[in-house]
Structure formats: C-alpha cells, structure tokens
N, C-alpha and C positions, 0 to 999 in steps of 0.2 A: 504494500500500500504506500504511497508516494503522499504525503502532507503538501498544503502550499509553499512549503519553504522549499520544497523540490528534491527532501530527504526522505528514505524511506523508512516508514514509521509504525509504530501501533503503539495505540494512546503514546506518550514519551518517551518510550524505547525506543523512538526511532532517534530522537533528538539527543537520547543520553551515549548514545554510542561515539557522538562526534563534541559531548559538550565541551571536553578540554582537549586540551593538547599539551601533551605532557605534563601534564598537572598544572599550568598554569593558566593565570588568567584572561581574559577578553577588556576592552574597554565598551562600554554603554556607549551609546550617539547619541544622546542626551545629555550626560552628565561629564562629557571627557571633557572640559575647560577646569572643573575643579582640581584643585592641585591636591597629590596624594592619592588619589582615585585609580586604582588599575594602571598606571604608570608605566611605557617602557615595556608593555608585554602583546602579544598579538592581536591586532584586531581583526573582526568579522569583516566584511565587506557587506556595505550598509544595503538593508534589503527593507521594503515597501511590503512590512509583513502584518497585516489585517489583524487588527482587533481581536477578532472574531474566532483568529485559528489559534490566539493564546488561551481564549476563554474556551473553545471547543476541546482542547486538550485537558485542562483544569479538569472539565466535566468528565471525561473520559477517563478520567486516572482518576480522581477523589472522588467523581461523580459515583462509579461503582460503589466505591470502597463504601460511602455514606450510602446508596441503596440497600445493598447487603445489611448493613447493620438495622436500617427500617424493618427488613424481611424478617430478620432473627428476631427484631423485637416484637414484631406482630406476631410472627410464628410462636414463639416462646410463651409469648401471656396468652395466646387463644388458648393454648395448654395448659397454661396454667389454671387459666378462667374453667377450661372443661373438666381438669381433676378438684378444685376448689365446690364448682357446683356436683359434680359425684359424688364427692366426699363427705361432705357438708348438707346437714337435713336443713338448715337456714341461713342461705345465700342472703347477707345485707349488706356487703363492701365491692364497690367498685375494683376489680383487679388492673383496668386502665390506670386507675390512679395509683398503682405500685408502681407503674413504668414510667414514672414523670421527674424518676432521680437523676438516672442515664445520662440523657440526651446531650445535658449542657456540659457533663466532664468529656464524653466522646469526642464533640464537638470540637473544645478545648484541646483535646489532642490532636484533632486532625491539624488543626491550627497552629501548631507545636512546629510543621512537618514543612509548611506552604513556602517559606523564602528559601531552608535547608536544600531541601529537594527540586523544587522547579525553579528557581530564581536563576543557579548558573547553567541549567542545560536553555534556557530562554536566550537569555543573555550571550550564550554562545552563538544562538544562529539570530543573530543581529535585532533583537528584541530590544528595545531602550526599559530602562528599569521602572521607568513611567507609566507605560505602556501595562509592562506585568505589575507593577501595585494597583493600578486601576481594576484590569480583569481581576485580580485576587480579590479588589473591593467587592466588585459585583457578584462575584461565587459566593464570597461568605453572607453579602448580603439574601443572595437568592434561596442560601444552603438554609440559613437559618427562619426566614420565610416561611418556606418548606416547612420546617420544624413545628413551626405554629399551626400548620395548615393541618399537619398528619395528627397531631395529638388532640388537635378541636375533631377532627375525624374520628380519629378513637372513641374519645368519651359516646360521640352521637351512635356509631355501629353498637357498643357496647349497650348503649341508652337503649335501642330496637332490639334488642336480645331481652334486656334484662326487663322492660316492659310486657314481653310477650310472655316470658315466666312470671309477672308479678312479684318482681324481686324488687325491693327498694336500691339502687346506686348511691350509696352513702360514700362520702370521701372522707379521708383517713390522713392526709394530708395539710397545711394550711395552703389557702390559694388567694386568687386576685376574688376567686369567684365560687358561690357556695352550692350550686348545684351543677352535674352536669352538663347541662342544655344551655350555659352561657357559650357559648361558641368565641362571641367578639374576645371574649375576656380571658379565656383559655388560651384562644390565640398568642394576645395581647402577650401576656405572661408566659409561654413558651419561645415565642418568637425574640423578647427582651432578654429573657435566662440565656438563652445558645446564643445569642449576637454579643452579652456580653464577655461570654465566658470562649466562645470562636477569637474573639478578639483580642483577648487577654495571652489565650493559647500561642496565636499570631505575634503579637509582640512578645512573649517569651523566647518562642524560635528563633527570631530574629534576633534578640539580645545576645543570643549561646553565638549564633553563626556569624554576628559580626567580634563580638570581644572575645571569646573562649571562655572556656569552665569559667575561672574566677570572677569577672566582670558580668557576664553573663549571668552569675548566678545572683551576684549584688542588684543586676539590675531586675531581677525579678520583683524586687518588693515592690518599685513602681509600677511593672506590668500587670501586676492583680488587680489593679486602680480598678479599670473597666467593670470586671467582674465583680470585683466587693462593693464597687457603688450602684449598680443594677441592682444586687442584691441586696444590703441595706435598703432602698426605695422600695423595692415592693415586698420584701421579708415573708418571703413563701416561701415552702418545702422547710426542714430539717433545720437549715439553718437559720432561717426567719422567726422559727419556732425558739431556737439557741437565743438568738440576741434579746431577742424579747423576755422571754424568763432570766437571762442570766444580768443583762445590762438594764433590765426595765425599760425596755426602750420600745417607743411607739413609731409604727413607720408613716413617712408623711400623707395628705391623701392621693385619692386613685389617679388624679387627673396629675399633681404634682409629680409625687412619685413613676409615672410614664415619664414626663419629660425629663426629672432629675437622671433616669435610666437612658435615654435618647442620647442625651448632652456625654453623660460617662461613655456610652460605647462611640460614638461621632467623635469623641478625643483622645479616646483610643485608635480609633481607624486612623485619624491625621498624623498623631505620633507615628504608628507604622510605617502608613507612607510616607513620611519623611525620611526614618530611618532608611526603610528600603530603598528608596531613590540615591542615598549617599554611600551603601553599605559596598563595600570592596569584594569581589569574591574570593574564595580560600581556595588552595587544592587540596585542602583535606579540612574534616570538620570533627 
C-alpha cells in the first residue's frame, strides 16, 4: 500500500521504517530558524503533505488500538451484566456505571504515547511539527468526544434492558447527573474526565521525550494540572467522592465547574503544543 507521501505503508509502519537515518535527526520546515533546534543534521526535502494523511494515520494506528479497548469494555460488562442478573435474585445496580473508572486512565495513556511515537517518524517524511500538534489536537479532541458519546450510549442500551426486566438502574457512583437517562450530562462528564486526563497523558509524554527521566519526571507535577482541575470542578467518580469527605470540600456549580474544566484542559492543549512545536527529536528515548 503506497501513503501520499509516496512510501509504502500500513497504518505507520510504512513511515517508521525510513523515520531516521542513522539514529539521527531531521529539521521541521517550520521551526528550523530557531536556534538549537535539530541543528546540522539531515533534512527531508520539503513535501506539500495534506493534513488529512497525518490525521488519517493517527486514526489508523491509535484509532484501532482505542476501538479494541471500547469492544473489551462492552464485551466484558455485557458479561458481567448477564452473570450479575443470573446470579443475583435482585438486580438494582446499574453495571454500566462500574465501567465509568477506565476510560479517562486508558485514555491518559494513550496520551503518554502520541509525540514518543509518531512525532519523529512524521517529522521524518517532511511533516512540520505544527502540522502534527494540530492533527494530534483534533484526535484527542475527537477521541474523547467519542468517549462521551459511547458511555451516554451505554447507560441508554443498558436503561432498554433493564426496563424490560423491571429492574431499577441505581448508580453507585457520584456523577454530574442522578439518573441514567440524562444523556447531555453523562456526556458532559465523560467527554471533560478523558479530555482532561488525554491531555494531561499528552503532556506527560512529551515532558519524558523532550528532557529525559529526571526533568521529565519533575515536570510531571505541572502536567497533572489538566486532569486535577477537571476533576476538582466537577468531583465525580472515587475521587470526587475522596476530596469531599477528606478536605470538606464543595465543588463549584454545574455551569461553572464545565467551564473551570474547559479553561484547564484548553491550557493544557496550548502548553502541549507549544512544547511540541519546539521539542528536538532524540534517536533514542
């Protein structure tokens, strides 16, 4: 199979095969005026390479990896749901609502993976660093979208089951929202948990693959920003539950807290890309 770039490919294997050249690295056609920047080492020859076929690859390589993980989760709690109702002479807990821990740590790690891994086989076939933070912006925004979409789904399939048995759907969790047929609100609250913990994930990686272990790891305490301020604002799940019993702390309201969560993950995306846009690449990480 032949990609736009005129290498041949499947999902990024085709592009990882020629990312480096001798373990060094490439200059960006963007960013080569900054001094320090990939310096003195080979460049690509500048190619008129489409948006479209950075973010088509994204999808194809991470795309899978995050379907698979949907399938397992669907697959896993319908089994769970049909040994629970077997077992059980009085079905009153939503078992969707066991599967609402996951998603945003998963997430978080796919996110870990994004500049590591695709950043210099892009950057090799004449990709500007720009270019690839922007598609990245748009996957994680799409990925986590998603996110919101499939879980408001859940609860509803779940809700036509559990109806048609006359089972009550109690939740067992704290949420944005107290039954499960708020759909907006489910959303709302899955879609903010994975954008900000994708993001958090996202600048973590990027911390380790531009400074190394030790800087990298210092720099993590800022990168959790995203995610502990999503979470503080709307204080659902486990640890919403923690703050509030252990600090007596009240979270702000629904309308606020959305946007206090907007602002944190939108200031994490910008941090990213900035980093990403300056970031040197390694021949080993």
């Amino acid at each position: 199979m032949t990609d736009a770039l005129g290498h041949g490919t499947t999902g990024t294997a085709g592009f990882g095969r020629t990312a480096r050249s001798g373990g060094v690295d490439v200059t960006p056609q963007d960013d080569s005026a900054q001094p320090g920047l990939d310096v003195g080492v080979p460049t690509p020859a500048p190619r008129d390479v489409p948006r479209s076929v950075v973010f088509r690859h994204l999808v194809q390589v991470q795309g899978r990896i995050v379907g698979l993980y949907w399938v397992i989760v669907v697959v896993a709690f319908a089994l769970i749901g049909a040994a629970y109702a077997f077992f059980s002479r009085n079905v009153e807990l939503s078992v969707w609502d066991w599967a609402t821990q996951s998603p945003k740590y998963f997430l978080l790690a796919m996110g870990t993976i994004l500049t590591a891994a695709y950043l210099p086989v892009f950057v090799a076939h004449g990709v500007t660093r720009r270019t690839f933070a922007l598609m990245a912006t748009v996957w994680v925004l799409l990925v986590t979208v998603s996110a919101g979409v499939i879980m408001a789904l859940g609860y509803l399939v779940e809700g036509f089951v559990y109806d048609a048995a006359g089972w009550p759907q109690a939740l067992t969790s704290p949420h944005l929202y107290d039954s499960a047929g708020e759909s907006v609100l489910i959303f709302t609250e899955f879609a903010l948990l994975t954008l900000g913990h994708m993001v958090t994930g996202w600048l973590i990686g990027t911390g380790y693959y531009r400074w190394g272990w030790w800087w990298g790891t210092a720099f993590m305490v800022p990168a959790l920003l995203p995610a502990v301020v999503v979470e503080l604002a709307l204080s659902t799940s486990w640890i919403g539950e923690l703050i509030e019993t252990v600090f007596d702390y009240s979270p702000p309201p629904l309308g606020f807290g959305v946007m206090i969560s907007l602002c944190g993950a939108a200031a994490g995306l910008v941090a990213t890309f900035t980093l990403v846009r300056t970031t040197p690449l390694r021949s080993k990480v």
